[in-house]
N, CA, C and O atoms as a MOPAC input file, in Angstrom:
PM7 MOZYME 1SCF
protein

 N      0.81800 1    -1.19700 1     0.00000 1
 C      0.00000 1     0.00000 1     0.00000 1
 C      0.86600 1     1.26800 1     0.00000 1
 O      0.56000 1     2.29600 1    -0.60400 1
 N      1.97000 1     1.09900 1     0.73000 1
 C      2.94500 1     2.28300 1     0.65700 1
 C      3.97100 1     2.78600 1    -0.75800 1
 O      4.65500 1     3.79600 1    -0.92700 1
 N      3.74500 1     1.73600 1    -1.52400 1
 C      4.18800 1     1.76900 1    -2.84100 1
 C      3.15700 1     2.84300 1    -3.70300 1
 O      3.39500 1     3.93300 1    -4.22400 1
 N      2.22500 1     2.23600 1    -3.63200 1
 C      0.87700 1     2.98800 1    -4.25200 1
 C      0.85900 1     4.29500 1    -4.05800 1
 O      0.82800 1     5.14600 1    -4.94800 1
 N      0.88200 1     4.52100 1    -2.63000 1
 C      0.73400 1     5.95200 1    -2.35900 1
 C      2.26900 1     7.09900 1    -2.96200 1
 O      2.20300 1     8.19000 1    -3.52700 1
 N      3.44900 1     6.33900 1    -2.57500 1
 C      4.35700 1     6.88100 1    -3.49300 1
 C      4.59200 1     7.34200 1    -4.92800 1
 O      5.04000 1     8.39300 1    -5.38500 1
 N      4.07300 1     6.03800 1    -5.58100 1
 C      4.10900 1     6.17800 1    -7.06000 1
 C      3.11100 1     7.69900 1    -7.05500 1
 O      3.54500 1     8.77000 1    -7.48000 1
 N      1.59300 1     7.48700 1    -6.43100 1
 C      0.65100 1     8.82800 1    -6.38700 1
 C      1.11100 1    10.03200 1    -6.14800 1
 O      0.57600 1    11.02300 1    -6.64500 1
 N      2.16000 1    10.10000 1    -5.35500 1
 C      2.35800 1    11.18900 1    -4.77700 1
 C      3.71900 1    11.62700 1    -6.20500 1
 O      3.77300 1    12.65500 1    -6.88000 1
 N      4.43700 1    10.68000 1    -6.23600 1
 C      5.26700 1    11.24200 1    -7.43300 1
 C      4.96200 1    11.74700 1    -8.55400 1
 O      5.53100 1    12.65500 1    -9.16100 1
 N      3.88700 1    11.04500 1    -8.88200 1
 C      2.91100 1    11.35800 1   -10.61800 1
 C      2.11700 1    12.80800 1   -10.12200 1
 O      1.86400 1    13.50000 1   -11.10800 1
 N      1.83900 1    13.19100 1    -9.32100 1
 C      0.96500 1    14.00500 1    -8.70700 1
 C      2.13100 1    15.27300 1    -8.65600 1
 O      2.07800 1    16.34600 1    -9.25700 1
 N      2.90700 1    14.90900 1    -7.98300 1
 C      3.98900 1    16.41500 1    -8.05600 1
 C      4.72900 1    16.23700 1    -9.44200 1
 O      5.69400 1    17.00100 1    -9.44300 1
 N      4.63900 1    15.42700 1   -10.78000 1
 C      5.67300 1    15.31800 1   -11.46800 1
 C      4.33600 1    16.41000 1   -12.70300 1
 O      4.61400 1    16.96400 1   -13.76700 1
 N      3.32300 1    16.36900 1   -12.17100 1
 C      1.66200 1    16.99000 1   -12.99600 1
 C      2.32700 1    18.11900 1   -12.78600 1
 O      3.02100 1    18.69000 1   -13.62800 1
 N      2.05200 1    18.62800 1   -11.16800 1
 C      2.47300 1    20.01700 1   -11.18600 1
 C      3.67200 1    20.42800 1   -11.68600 1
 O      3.63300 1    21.60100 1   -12.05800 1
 N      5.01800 1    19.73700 1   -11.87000 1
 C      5.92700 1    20.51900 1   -12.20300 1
 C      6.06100 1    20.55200 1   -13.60100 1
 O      6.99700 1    21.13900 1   -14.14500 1
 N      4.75700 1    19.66800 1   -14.51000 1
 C      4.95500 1    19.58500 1   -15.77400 1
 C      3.85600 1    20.81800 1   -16.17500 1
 O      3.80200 1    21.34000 1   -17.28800 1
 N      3.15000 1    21.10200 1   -15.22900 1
 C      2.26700 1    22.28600 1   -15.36900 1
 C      2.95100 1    23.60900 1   -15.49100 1
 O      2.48800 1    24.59100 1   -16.07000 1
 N      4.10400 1    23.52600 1   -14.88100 1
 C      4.56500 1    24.86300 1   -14.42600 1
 C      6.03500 1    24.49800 1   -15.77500 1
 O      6.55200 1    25.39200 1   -16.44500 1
 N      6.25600 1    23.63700 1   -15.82500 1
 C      7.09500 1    23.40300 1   -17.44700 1
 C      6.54000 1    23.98600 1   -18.72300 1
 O      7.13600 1    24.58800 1   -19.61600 1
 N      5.54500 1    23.74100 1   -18.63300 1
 C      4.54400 1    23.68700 1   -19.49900 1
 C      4.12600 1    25.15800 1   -19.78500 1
 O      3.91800 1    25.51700 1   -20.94400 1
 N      4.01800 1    25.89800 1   -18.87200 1
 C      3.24200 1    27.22500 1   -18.74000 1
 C      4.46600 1    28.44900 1   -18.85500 1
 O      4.18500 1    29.60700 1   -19.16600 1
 N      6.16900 1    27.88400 1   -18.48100 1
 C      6.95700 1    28.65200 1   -18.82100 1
 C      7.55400 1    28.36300 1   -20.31800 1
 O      7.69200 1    27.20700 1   -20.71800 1
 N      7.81700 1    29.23500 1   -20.92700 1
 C      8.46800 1    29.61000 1   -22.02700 1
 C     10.06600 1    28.91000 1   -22.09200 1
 O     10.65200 1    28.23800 1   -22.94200 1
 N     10.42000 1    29.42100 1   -20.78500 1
 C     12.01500 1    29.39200 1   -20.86200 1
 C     12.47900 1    28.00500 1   -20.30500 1
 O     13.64300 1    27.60800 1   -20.24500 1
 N     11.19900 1    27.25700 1   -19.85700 1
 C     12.17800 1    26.18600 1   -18.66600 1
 C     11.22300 1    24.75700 1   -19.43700 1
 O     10.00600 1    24.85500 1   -19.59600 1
 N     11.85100 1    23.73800 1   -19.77100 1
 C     11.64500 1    22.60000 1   -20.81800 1
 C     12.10500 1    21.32600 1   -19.65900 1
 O     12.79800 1    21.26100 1   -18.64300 1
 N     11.18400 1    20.29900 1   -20.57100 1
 C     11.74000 1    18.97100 1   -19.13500 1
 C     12.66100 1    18.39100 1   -19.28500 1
 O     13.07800 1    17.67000 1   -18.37900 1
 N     13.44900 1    18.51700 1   -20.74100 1
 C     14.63000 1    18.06500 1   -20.29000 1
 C     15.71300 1    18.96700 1   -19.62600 1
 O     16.91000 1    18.78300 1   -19.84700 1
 N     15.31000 1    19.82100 1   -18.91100 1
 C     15.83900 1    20.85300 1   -17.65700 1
 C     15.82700 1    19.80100 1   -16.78700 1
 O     16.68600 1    19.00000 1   -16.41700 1
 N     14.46100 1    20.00300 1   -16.49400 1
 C     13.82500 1    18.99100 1   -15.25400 1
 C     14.58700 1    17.58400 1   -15.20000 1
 O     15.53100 1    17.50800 1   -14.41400 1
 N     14.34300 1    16.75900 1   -15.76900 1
 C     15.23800 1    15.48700 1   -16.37100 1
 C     16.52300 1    15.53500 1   -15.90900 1
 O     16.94000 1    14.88800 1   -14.94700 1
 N     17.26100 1    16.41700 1   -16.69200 1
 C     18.80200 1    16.68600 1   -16.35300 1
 C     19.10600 1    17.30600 1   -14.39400 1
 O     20.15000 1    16.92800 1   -13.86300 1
 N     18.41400 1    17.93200 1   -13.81700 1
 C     18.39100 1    18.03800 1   -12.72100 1
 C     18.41100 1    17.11300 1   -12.18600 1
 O     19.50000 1    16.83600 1   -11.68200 1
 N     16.80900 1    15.72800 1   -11.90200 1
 C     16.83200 1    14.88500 1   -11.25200 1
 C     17.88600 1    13.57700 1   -11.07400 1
 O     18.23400 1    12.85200 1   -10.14100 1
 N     18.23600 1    13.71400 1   -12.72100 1
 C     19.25000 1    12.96800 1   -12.78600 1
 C     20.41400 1    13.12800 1   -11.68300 1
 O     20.63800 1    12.42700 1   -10.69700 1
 N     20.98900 1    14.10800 1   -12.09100 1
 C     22.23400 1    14.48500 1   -11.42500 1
 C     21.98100 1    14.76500 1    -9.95800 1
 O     22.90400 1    15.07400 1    -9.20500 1
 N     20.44400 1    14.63100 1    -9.46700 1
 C     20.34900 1    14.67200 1    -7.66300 1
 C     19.98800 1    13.84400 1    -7.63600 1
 O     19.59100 1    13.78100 1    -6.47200 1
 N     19.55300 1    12.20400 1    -8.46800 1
 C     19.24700 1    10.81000 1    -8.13500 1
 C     20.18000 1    10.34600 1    -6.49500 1
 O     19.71100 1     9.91800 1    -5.44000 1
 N     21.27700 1    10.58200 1    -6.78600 1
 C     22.09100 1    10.36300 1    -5.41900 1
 C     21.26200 1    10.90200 1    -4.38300 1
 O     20.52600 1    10.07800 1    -3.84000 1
 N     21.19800 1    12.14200 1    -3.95500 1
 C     20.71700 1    12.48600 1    -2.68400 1
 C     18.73300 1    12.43700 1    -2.33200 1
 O     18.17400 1    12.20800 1    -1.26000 1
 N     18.11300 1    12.74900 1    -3.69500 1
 C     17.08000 1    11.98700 1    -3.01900 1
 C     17.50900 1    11.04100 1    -2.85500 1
 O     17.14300 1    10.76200 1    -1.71300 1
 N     18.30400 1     9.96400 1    -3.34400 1
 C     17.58100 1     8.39700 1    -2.71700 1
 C     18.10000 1     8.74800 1    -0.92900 1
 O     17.32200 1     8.32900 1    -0.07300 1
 N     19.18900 1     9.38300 1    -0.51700 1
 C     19.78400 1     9.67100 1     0.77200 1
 C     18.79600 1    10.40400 1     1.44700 1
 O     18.78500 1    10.50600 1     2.67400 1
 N     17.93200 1    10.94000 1     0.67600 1
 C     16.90500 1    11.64700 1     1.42300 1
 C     15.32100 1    10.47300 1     1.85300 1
 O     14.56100 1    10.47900 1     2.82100 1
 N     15.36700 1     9.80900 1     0.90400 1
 C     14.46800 1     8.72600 1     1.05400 1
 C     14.99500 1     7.23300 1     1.64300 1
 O     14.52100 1     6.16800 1     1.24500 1
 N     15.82500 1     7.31800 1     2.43900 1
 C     16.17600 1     6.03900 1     2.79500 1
 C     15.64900 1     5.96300 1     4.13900 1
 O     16.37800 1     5.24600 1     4.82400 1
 N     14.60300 1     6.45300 1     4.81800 1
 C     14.00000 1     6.07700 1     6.27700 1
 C     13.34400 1     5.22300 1     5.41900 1
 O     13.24100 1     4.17800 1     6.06100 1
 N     12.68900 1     5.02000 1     4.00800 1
 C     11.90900 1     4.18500 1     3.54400 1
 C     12.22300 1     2.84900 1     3.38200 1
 O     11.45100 1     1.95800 1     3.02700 1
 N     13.75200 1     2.72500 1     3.74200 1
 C     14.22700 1     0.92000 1     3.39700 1
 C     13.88500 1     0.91000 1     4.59400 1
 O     14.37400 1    -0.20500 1     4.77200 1
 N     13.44300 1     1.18300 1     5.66200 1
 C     12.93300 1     0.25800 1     6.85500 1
 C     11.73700 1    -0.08400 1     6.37700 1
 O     11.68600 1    -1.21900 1     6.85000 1
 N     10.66500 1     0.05500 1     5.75100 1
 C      9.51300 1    -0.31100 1     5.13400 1
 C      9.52100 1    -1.06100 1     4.29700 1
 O      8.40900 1    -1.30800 1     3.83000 1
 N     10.72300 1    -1.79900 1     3.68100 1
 C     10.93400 1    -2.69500 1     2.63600 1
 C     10.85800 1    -1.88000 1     1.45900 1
 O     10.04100 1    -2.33700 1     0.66100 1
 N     11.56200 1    -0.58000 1     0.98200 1
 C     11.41400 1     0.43300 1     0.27200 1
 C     12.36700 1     0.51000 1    -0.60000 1
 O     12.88900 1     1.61800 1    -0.47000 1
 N     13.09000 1    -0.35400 1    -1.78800 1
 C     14.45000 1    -0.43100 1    -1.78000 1
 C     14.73200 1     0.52200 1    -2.89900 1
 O     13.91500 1     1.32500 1    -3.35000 1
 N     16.25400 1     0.31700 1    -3.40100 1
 C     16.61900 1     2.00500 1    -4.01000 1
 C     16.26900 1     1.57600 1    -5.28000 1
 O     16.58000 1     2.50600 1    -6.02400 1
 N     15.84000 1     0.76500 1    -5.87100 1
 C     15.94400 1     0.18800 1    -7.46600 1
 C     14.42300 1     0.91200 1    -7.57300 1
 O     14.01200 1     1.45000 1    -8.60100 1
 N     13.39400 1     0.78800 1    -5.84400 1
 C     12.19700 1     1.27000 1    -6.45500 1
 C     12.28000 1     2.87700 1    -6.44300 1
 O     11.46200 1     3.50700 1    -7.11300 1
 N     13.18500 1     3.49500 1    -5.74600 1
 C     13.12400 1     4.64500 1    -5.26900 1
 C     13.55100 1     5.52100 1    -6.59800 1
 O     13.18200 1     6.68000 1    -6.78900 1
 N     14.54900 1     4.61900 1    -7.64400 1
 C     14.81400 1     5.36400 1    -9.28200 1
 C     13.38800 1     5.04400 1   -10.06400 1
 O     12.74000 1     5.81700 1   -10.77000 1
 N     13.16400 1     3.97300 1    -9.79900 1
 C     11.42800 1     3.85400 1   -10.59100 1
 C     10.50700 1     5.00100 1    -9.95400 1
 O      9.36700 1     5.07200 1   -10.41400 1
 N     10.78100 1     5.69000 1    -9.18900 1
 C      9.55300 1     6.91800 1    -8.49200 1
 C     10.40800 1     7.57600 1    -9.17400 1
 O      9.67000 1     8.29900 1    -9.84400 1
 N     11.75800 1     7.89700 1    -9.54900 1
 C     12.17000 1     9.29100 1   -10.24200 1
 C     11.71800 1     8.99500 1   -11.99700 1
 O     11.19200 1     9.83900 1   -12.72200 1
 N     11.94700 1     8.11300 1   -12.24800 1
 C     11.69100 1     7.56000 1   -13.81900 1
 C     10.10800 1     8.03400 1   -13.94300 1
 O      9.84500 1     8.72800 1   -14.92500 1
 N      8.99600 1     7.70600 1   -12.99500 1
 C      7.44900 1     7.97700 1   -13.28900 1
 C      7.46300 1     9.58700 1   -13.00200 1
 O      7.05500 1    10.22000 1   -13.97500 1
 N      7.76500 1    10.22600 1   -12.10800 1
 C      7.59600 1    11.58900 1   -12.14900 1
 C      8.42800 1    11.95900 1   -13.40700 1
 O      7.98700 1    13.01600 1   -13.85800 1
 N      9.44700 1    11.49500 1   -14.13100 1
 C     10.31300 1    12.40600 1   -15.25300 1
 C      8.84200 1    12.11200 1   -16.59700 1
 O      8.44900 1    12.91500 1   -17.44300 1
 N      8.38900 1    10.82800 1   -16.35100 1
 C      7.29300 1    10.48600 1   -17.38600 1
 C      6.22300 1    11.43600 1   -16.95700 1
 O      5.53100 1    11.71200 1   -17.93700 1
 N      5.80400 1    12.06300 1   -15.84400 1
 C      4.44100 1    12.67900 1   -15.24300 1
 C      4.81700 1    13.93100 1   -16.21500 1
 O      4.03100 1    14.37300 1   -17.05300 1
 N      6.41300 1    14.55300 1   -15.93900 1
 C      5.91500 1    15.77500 1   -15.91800 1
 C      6.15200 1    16.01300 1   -17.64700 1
 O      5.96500 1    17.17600 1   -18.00400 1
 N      6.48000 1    15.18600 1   -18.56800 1
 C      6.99900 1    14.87800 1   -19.83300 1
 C      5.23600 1    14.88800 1   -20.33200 1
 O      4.89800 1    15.78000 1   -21.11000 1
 N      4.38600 1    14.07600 1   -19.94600 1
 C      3.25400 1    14.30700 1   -20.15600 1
 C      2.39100 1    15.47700 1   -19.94800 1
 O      1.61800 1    15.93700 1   -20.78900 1
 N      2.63200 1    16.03400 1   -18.46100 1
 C      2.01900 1    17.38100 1   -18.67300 1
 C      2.50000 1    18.46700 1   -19.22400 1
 O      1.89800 1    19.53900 1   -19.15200 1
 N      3.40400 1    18.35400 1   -19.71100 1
 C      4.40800 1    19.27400 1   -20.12400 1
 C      3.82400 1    19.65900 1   -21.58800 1
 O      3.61300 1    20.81200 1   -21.96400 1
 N      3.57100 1    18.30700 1   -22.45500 1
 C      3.26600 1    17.66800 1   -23.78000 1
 C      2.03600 1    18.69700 1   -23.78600 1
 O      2.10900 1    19.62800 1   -24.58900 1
 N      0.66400 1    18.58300 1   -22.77200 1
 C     -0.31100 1    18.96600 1   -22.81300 1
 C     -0.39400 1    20.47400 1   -22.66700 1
 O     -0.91100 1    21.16600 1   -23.54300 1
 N      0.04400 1    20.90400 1   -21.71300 1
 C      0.61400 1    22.50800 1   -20.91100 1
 C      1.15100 1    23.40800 1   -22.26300 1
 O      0.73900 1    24.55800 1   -22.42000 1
 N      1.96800 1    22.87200 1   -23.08400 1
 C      2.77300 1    23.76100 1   -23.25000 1
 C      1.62200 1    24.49900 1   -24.91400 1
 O      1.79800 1    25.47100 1   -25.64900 1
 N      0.79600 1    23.68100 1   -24.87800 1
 C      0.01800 1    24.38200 1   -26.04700 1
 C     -0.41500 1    25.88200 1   -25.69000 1
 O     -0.55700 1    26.70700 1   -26.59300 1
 N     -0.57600 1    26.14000 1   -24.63200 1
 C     -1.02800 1    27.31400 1   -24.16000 1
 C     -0.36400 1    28.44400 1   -24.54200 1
 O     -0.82000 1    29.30100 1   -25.29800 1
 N      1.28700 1    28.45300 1   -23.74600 1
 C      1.56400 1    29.67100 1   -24.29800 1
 C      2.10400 1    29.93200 1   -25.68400 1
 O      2.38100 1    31.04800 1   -26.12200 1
 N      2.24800 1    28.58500 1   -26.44200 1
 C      2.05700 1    29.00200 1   -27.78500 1
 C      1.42600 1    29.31400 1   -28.57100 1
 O      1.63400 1    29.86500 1   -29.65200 1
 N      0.46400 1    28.93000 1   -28.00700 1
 C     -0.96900 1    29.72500 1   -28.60800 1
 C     -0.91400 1    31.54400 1   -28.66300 1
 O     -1.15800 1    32.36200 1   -29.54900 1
 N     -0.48600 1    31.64100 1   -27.30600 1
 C     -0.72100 1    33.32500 1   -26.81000 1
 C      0.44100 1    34.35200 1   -26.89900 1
 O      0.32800 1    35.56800 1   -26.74500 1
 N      1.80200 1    33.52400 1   -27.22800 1
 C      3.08800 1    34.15900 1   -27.79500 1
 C      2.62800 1    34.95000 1   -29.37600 1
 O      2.67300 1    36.17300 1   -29.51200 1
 N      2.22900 1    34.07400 1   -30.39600 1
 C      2.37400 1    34.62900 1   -31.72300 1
 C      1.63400 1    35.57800 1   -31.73000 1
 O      1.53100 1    36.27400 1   -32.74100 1

């Protein structure tokens, strides 16, 4: 059950930050992408009270892999907007 709610909570903040990708001009997800990548190390250091829950790090890159897909999708959808209202 604690898996579930993770994956939710990742897809859920990966919406908003593909919303806010999406809605800026200047900032694209492979920004986003290239960031998480290169802090994969310290979240997982930040998420490791979760290996006491049977939480292990192979799943903890699969929660960064679904939010890079969340916000790649809202991003896809989002970004029609301000191209619409630029030209």
């Amino acid at each position: 059950m604690l898996e579930l709610a993770l994956i939710l909570i990742f897809c859920i903040l990966g919406v908003i930050v593909g919303i806010a990708t999406g809605l800026l001009p200047g900032l694209h997800v492979n920004n986003i992408a290239l960031i998480l990548l290169s802090l994969s190390g310290p979240i997982v250091a930040m998420c490791s009270p979760l290996f006491a829950y049977g939480i292990s790090e192979e799943f903890i890159f699969m929660l960064i892999c679904g939010f890079i897909i969340a916000v790649s999708i809202s991003h896809t959808f989002h970004d029609a907007i301000p191209t619409t209202f630029i030209q």
